[in-house]
C-alpha positions as CSV (number, residue, x, y, z in Angstrom):
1,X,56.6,-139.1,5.2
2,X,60.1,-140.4,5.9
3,X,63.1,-138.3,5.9
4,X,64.4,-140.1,2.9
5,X,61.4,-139.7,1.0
6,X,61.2,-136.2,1.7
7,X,64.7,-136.0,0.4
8,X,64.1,-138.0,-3.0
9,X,61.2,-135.9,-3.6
10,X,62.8,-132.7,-3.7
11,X,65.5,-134.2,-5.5
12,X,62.9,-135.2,-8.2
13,X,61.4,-131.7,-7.8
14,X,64.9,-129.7,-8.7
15,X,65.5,-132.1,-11.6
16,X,62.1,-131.3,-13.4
17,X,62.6,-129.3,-16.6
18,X,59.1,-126.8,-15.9
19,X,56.8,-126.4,-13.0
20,X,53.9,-128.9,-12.7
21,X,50.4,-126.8,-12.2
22,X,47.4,-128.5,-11.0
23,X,44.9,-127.7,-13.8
24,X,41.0,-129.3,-14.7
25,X,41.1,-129.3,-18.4
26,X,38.2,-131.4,-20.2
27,X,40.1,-133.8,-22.8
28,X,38.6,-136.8,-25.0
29,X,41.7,-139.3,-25.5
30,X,41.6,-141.4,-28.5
31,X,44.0,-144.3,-30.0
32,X,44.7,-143.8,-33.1
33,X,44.6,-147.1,-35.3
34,X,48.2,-148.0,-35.8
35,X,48.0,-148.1,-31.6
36,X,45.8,-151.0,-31.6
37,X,41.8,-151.1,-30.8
38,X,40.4,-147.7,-31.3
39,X,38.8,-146.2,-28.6
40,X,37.3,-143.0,-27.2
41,X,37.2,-141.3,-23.6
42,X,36.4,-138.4,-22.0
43,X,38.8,-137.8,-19.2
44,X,40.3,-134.5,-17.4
45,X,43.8,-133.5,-16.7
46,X,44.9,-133.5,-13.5
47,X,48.3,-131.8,-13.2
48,X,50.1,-130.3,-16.5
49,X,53.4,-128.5,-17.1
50,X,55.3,-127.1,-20.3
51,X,56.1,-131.3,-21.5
52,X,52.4,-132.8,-20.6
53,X,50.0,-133.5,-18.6
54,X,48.6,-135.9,-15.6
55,X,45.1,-137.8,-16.1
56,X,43.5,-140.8,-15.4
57,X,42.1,-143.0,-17.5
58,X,39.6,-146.3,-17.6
59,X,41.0,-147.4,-20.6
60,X,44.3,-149.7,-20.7
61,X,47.2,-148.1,-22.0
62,X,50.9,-148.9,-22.3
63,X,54.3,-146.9,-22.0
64,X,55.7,-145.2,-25.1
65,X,52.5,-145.5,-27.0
66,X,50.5,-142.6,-28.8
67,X,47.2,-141.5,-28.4
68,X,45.3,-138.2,-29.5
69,X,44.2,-135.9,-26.7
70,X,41.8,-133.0,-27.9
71,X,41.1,-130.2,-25.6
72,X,37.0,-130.1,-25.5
73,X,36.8,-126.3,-24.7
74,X,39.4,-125.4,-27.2
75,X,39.2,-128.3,-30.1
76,X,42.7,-128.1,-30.4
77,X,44.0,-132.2,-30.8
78,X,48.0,-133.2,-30.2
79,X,49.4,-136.0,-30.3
80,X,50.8,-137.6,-27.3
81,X,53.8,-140.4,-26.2
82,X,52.7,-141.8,-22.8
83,X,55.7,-142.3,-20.3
């Protein structure tokens, strides 16, 4: 890593508003119908802090759309904007 990207990344890292924590949690993602074409996936978060989370998905998603994440150990479902 370059000194300048060492700098911008701990520039980005003071202007974060809450800690990011790497964290498995087990998730199905769905798109609710307004969104478009429905569809389901199982997935896992990756990294997650006080505003969201991190996770990969297969399915093709776009900036500033909504989708329903639901916590598989929990059952607790929110609604989520990706960014």
């Amino acid at each position: 890593m370059s000194d300048q990207q060492l700098t911008d990344t701990k520039q980005c890292l003071r202007k974060r508003r809450s800690q990011r924590i790497e964290l498995t949690v087990p998730v199905v993602v769905h798109r609710p119908p307004k969104e478009g074409p429905q569809f389901s996936e199982r997935a896992q978060t990756l990294v997650v802090n006080a505003h969201g989370a991190l996770m990969s998905l297969a399915e093709r998603v776009t900036p500033e759309q909504r989708l329903l994440m639901q916590n598989i150990d929990s059952g607790e479902q929110k609604e989520c904007r990706l960014v």
